[in-house]
N, C-alpha and C positions, 0 to 999 in steps of 0.2 A: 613498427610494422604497420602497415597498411591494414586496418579492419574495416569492413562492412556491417556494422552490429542494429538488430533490429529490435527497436525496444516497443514491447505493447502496452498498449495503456499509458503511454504519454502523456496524455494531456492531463491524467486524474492527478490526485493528489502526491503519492509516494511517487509515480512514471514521472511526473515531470524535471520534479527536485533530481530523478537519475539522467533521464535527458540532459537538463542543463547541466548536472556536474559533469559529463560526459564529452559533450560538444565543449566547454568552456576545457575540459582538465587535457583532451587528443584531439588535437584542430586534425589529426593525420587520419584522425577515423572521420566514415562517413558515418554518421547518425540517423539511422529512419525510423524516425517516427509513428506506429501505426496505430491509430484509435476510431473508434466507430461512433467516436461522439455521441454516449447514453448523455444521461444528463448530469453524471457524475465526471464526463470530458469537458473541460474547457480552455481553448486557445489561448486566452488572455493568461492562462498561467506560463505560457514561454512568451510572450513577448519579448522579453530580452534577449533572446535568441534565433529568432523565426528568421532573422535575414542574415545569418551566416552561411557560411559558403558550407560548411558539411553538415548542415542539417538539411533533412526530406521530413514534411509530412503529409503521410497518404491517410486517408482514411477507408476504413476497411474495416469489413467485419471478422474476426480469427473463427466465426463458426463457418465462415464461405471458402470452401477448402480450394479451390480451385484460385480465387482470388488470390487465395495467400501462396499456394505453390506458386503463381506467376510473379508476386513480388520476390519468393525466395530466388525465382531464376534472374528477374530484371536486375535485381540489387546484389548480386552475387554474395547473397548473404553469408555470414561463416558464423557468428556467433548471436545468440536471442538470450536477450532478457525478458523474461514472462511476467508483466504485473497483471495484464488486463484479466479483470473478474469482477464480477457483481460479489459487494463487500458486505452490505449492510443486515446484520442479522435479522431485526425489524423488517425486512423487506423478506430476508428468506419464508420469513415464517408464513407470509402474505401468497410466496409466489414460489415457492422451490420446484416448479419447473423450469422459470428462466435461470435459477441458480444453476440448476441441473446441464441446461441449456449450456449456458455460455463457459462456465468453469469446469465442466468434465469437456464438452463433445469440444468446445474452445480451443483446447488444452490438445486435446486429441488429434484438431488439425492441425496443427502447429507440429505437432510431435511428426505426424504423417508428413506434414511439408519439408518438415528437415530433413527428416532419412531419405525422404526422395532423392531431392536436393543436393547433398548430404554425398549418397551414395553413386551419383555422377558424377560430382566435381572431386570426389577423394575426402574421406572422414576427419584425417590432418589439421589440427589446427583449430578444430570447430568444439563449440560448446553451445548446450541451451541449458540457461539458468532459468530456471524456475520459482519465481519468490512465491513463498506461502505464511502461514498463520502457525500460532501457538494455538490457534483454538482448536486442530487435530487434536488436540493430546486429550479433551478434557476437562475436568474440573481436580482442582486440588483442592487438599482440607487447608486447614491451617498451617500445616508445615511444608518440607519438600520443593523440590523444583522438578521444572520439566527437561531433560535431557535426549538428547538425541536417539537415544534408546526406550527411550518411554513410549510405549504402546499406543497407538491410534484409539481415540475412545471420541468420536465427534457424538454432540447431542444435539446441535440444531441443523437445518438444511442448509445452512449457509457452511458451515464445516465441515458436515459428510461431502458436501461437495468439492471444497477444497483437500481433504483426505482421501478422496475418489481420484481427483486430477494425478498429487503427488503419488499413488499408487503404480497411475500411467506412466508418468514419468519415469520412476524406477523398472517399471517393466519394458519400458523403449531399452536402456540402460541395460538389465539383464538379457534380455531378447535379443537385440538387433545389433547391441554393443556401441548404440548412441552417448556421447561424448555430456552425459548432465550434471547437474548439481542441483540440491534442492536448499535451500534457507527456510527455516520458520519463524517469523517476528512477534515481538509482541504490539501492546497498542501502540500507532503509533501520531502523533500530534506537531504542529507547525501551522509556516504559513499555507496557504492554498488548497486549507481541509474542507471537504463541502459540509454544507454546515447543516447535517444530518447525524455526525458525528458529536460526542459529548462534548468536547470540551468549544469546538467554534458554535456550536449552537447554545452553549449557554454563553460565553462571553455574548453572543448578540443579542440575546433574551436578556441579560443583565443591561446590555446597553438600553435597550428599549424597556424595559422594565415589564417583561413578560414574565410567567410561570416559568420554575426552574423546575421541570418533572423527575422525578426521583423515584427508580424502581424499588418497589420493597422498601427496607429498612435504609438503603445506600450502603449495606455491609459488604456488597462483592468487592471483590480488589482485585487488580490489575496493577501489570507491570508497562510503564509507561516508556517509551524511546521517540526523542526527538527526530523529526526526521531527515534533517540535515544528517548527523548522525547515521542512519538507517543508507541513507546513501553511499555515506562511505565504507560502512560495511557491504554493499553488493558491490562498490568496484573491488573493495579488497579481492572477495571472495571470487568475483570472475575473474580477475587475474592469477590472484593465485592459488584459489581452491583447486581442490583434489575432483576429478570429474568419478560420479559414484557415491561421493559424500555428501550427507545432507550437515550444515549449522545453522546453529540456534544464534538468533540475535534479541538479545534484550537492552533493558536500561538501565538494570540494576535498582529499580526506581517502585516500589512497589506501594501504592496508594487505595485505602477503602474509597471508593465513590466519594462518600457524603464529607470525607475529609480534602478528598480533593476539589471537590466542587466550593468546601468552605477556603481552600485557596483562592480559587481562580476566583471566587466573591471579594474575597482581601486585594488580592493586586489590581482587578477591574475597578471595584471602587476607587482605590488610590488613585489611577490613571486616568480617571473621568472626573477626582477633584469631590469623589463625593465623601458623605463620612463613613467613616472605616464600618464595614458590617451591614453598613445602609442596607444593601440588597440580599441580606438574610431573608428577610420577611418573602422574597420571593420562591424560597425553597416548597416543593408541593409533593409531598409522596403517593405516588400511583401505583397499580397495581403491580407485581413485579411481573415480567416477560418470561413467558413460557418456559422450561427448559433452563433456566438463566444459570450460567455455570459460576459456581462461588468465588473459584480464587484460578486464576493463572500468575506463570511464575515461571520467568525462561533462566535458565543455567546456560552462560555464554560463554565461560571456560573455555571450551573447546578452540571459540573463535579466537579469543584473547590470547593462548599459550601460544596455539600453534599459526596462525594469521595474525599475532600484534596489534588486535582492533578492541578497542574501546568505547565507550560513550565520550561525547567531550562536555556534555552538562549534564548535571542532575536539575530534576524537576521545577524546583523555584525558579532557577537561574534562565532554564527555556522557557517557562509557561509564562514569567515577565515578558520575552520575547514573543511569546507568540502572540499574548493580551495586544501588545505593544502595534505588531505588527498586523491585525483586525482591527485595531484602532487608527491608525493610519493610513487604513486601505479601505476603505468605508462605501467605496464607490464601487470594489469591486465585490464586495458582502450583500450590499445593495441590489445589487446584478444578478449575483447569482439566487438570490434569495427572492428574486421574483421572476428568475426565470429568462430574462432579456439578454443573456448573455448566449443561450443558446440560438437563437435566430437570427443576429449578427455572424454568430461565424459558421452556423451551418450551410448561408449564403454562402460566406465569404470561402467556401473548403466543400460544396456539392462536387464531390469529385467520388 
């Protein structure tokens, strides 16, 4: 069947890996791409794909409601996947207005633009998928997981904001009887992570032999998912998810910090040739981050029974991969880590 599907937040890290499996996996769909290019978008991560015949990318802002109502009409949109949001917790804590900004009213246009949209061309057929966080839920103790039923408990602005949107979304849903679906993921790690994030900012801090900053004790733990992976769980789920339903995506993959950082120390070492442990002595414990939630832990059952989806690695087996593939992308860490990567294509895409 012929889709129109418009994906936000494209060019970031999770948007693009959906783009490209998108365009690569239904040459029949047309692909649009939309990103407003912060400084967490960049173009160089679809290259491989930017000159196919069903990919569009516009740039756009999803808080500019009128903008995006005229792409829903130009592109006879019928289905949206929602990545685009300001991600980074460290940043909420700094600014939770633009969190506010962009991940609720963002969110809101988008939802506004569809029903419009939506409710001219006939409801039929349409879906907006929605990806969100396991950091809705909270903090866990030592045991337990998080399940789809598990109560909204956000503690930082980067959370509450993302459990403010998904709110929206369910109330487009109950309200207007808009066709949605929500996902909550956990972390998630690969190639074309901005390296803001823990795990590409230490491999490149290890490359260079910088400070490995370690909140607190490095006792928090997180559930890790690759995001190759993380992709194939949102096509499953837009295709064949239940609209109304929200799933959990995890990794099954659950690591303390400071033991996973003594990973990623082991395999970078081996793969730069140094000796094993060598860049221990860069580990440096800083003060822990406000608010900092102890343990996340997503229960993916749901998705696994009734959608058939999986992880297809466990943690050593990607995080070699990912080492691997920052290490032989050098040029483009280099890029982005000072910034040159943004004033090349915001030229190359003023539109």
């Amino acid at each position: 069947m012929k889709r129109n599907i418009l994906i936000t937040g494209g060019a970031g890290f999770i948007g693009s890996h959906v783009v490209r499996l998108f365009v690569n996996k239904y040459p029949e769909y047309n692909i649009i791409n939309l990103d407003k290019l912060t400084y967490a978008g960049n173009l160089a991560n679809l290259k491989d794909v930017e000159n196919k015949s069903n990919y569009v990318f516009v740039k756009a802002d999803i808080c500019d409601f009128p903008a995006i109502l005229s792409i829903f009409e130009k592109y006879n949109i019928d289905g949206v996947i929602h990545l685009a949001a300001e991600s980074h917790v460290d940043r909420s804590i700094k600014d939770p207005f633009l969190f506010a900004q962009t991940n609720v009213i963002g969110t809101l246009s988008l939802l506004q633009a569809a029903k419009a949209a939506w409710e001219k061309s006939g409801g039929d057929n349409k879906l907006f998928y929605h990806i969100s966080t396991d950091e809705v839920y909270g903090s866990l103790g030592s045991e337990g997981f998080f399940t789809e039923e598990t109560p909204y408990d956000p503690h930082s602005p980067y959370s509450a904001s993302k459990a403010s949107s998904d709110h929206f979304v369910k109330a487009f849903h109950d309200t207007y009887g808009l066709s949605t679906i929500i996902s909550n993921c956990s972390n998630n790690y690969g190639p074309y992570q901005f390296p803001e994030k823990l795990i590409p900012l230490f491999i490149n801090n290890i490359r260079n032999n910088k400070p490995l900053p370690v909140y607190g004790k490095g006792e928090n733990v997180r559930d890790w998912l690759y995001v190759i992976d993380h992709a194939r769980a949102i096509d499953v789920i837009f295709h064949r998810g239940l609209p109304g339903e929200t799933y959990n995506i995890g990794g099954f993959n659950e690591w303390k910090n400071i033991d996973l950082i003594r990973v990623m120390i082991r395999v970078t070492d081996k793969l730069l040739g140094r000796k094993e442990g060598e860049s221990e002595k860069l580990i440096t414990y800083v003060t822990d981050r406000a608010g900092h939630d102890l343990r996340y832990a997503i229960d993916s059952s749901k998705l696994k029974t009734r959608l058939a989806w999986e992880p297809s690695l466990q943690f050593e087996e990607g995080i070699e991969k990912t080492v691997q593939w920052y290490l032989d992308n050098q040029e483009w860490l280099d890029s982005v880590t000072s910034g040159a990567y943004q004033e090349y294509y915001e030229k190359m895409y003023s539109v």
